[in-house]
N, C-alpha and C positions, 0 to 999 in steps of 0.2 A: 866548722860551721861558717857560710857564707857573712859577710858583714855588710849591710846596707844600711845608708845613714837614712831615719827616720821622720826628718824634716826638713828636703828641702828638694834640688830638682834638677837633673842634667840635661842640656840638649843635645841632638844628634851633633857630630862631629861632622867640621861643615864639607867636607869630601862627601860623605854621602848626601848632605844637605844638595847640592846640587848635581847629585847623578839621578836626583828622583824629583825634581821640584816640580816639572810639568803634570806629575799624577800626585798631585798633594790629594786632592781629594777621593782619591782611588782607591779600596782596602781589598783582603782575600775573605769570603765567607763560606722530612720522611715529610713526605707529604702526609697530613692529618685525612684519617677519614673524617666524614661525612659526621654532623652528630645528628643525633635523634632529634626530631623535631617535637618542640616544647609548647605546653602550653602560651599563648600570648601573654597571660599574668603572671608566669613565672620566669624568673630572669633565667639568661642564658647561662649555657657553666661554662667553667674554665676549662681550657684544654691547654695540658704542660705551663702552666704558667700565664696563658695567655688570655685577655681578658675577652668580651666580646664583639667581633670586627675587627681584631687586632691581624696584622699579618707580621711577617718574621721572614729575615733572608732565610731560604734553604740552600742555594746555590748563587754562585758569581764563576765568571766568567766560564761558565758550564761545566764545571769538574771538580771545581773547589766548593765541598760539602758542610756547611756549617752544622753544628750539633749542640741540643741545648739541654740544660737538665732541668727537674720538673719545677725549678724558681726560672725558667723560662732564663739562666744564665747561661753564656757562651760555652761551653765546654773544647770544643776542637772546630779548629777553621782550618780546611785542607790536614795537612799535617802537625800542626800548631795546635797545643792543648793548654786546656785551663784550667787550673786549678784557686780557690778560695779560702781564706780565713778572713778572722773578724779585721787583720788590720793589713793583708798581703794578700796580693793578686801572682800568681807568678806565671808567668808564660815559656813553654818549654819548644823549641825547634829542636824534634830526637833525630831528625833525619843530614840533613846536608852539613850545617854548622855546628847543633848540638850544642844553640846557644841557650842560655836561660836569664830570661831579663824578670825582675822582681820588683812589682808594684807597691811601695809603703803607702797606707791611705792613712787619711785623719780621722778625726771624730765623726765626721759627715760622711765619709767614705769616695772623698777625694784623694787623687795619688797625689803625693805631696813631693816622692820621687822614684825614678825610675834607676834599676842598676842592672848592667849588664854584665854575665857572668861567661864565660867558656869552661871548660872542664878543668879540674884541676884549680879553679880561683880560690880563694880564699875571701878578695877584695873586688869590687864591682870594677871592671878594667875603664868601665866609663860610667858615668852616674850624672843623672838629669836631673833637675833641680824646677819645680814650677810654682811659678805665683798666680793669685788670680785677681782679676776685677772682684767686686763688691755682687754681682750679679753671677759670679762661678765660672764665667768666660775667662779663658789663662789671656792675663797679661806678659807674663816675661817667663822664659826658661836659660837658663843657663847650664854648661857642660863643661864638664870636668873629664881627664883622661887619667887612667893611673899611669906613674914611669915610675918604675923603681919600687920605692919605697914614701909615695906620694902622689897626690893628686895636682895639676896642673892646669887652669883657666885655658877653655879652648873656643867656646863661642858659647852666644847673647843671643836668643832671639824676642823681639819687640813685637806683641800682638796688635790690633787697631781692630775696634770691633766698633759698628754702625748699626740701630736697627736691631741688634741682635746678630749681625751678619760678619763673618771676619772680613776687611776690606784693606788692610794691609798687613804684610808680615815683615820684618825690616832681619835680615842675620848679620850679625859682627862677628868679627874675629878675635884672635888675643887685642888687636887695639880697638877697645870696645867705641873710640870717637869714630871708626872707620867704617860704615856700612858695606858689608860685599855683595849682600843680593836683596831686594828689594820686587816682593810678588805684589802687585797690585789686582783685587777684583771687583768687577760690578755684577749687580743681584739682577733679577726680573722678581720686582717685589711684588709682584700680580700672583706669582706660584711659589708654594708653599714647598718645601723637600721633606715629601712624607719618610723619607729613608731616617730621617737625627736620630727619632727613638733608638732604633736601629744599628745606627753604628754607636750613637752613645751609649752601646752595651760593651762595644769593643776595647778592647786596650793594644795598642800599637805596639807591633814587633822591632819596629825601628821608633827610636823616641821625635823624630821628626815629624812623623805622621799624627805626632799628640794632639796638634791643634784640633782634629775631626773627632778624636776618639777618648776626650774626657767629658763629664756628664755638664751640660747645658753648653760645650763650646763647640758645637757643631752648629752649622749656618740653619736661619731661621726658612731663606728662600733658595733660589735656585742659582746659580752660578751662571752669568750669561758672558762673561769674557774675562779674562785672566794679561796679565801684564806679567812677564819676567826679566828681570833688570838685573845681569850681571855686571857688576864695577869696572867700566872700562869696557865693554860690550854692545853690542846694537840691541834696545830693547827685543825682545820678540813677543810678540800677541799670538794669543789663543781664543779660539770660540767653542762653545761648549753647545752639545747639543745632546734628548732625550729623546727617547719613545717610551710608550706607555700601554700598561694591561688597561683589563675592562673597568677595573679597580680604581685605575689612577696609580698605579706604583710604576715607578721607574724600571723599566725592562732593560736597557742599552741605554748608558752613558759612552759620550764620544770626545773626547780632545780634538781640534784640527788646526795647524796653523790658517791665522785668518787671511780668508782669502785665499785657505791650498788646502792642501791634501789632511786629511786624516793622519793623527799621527800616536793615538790612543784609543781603545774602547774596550772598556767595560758593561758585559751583563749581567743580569741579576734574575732570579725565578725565588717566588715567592711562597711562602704556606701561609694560609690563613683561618683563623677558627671565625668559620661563616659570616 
């Protein structure tokens, strides 16, 4: 039987921390028919879980098919399936890696840590550890690798939340005084990111992408430019830009170095019960 410690929170291991920084905010995710039209006095119904006006990813980046069950939970993103109990999320990749990372929550049904397995584990080969602000926003995670016959301190990461909005992220290494990368961002607090609901259903295949995808720590507004700061590196900026349905939901998200070329995008198609 797999062993995952039930209180506390690993981050990603900082190699992958920055072969993926510039799509921090990036994830992988049937269209409803029509319902019958209702009297004006009587409230509308749910459909799968979902309340009235509610919309839901059905697709990202055109191919990758999200699927829900009838509490309107995640069930499979692309290949990526989900499974539920009262105190464990577990997310399975059966195809390429055949990894399985396993979500412990708390009382509230926050993950409190995250463990990653390969076939044959017994021990979570890495395990993430998360704290939160007093408002549920993650303040700190730290990560552990197993060697051997133990676990071993491998990075720190430092949340800054403004607004409601993540607005810095700090990662350290084993020498936690040493910061190695340092994401800076600014909002356009005028627009709202109808998507949070949405990904704050998600739970992140890689535990780096946690900041988006645990419940209330996904950003309040819109992302209008991103800083990356590798230690010892030429910052580099980013500009973030949207298109939008008739709804108002985010169709194409785009990354670009500012000032150049496009160097990300993301799109998204939506279902919604009317």
């Amino acid at each position: 039987m797999r062993t995952v410690l039930k209180n506390g929170f690993c981050g990603v291991v900082f190699r992958r921390f920055l072969s993926v920084s510039f799509c921090l905010f990036s994830v992988v995710f049937l269209l409803l028919g029509s319902c019958a039209k209702e009297k004006a006095s009587e409230p509308q119904p749910i459909s799968n879980g979902m309340g009235p006006g509610e919309c839901r990813f059905k697709l990202m980046s055109d191919t990758a098919m999200v699927v829900y069950d009838n509490l309107n939970r995640i069930t499979k993103v692309a290949s990526f399936t989900y499974s539920y109990s009262a105190n464990l999320v577990q997310l399975k990749d059966p195809t390429i890696y055949k990894q399985t990372y396993d979500f412990a929550l708390n009382a509230k049904g926050y993950p409190v840590n995250v463990g990653l397995f390969e076939p044959g584990d017994t021990a979570a080969r890495e395990l993430t550890w998360f704290n939160y602000n007093a408002d549920s926003t993650l303040a700190l995670s730290r990560t552990f690798v197993w060697v051997k016959d133990r676990y071993f301190y491998s990075t720190k990461t430092v949340y800054t939340y403004t607004n409601k909005n993540l607005t810095q992220m700090m990662a350290f290494g084993p020498d936690s005084s040493k910061g190695q990368l340092t994401i800076n961002l600014a909002y356009d607090i005028t627009k709202l990111d109808k998507r949070k609901a949405n990904f704050e259903k998600m739970y992140a295949f890689e535990p780096y992408f946690s900041v988006g995808f645990m419940p209330k720590s996904y950003n309040l507004n819109l992302i209008t430019e991103m800083q990356v700061n590798v230690t010892g590196n030429t910052p580099i900026y980013y500009a973030m830009g949207y298109l939008y349905d008739a709804k108002g939901n985010i169709t194409t998200e785009t990354i670009s170095v500012k000032g150049g070329a496009m160097v990300y995008e993301k799109r998204f198609a939506y279902e919604c019960n009317n």
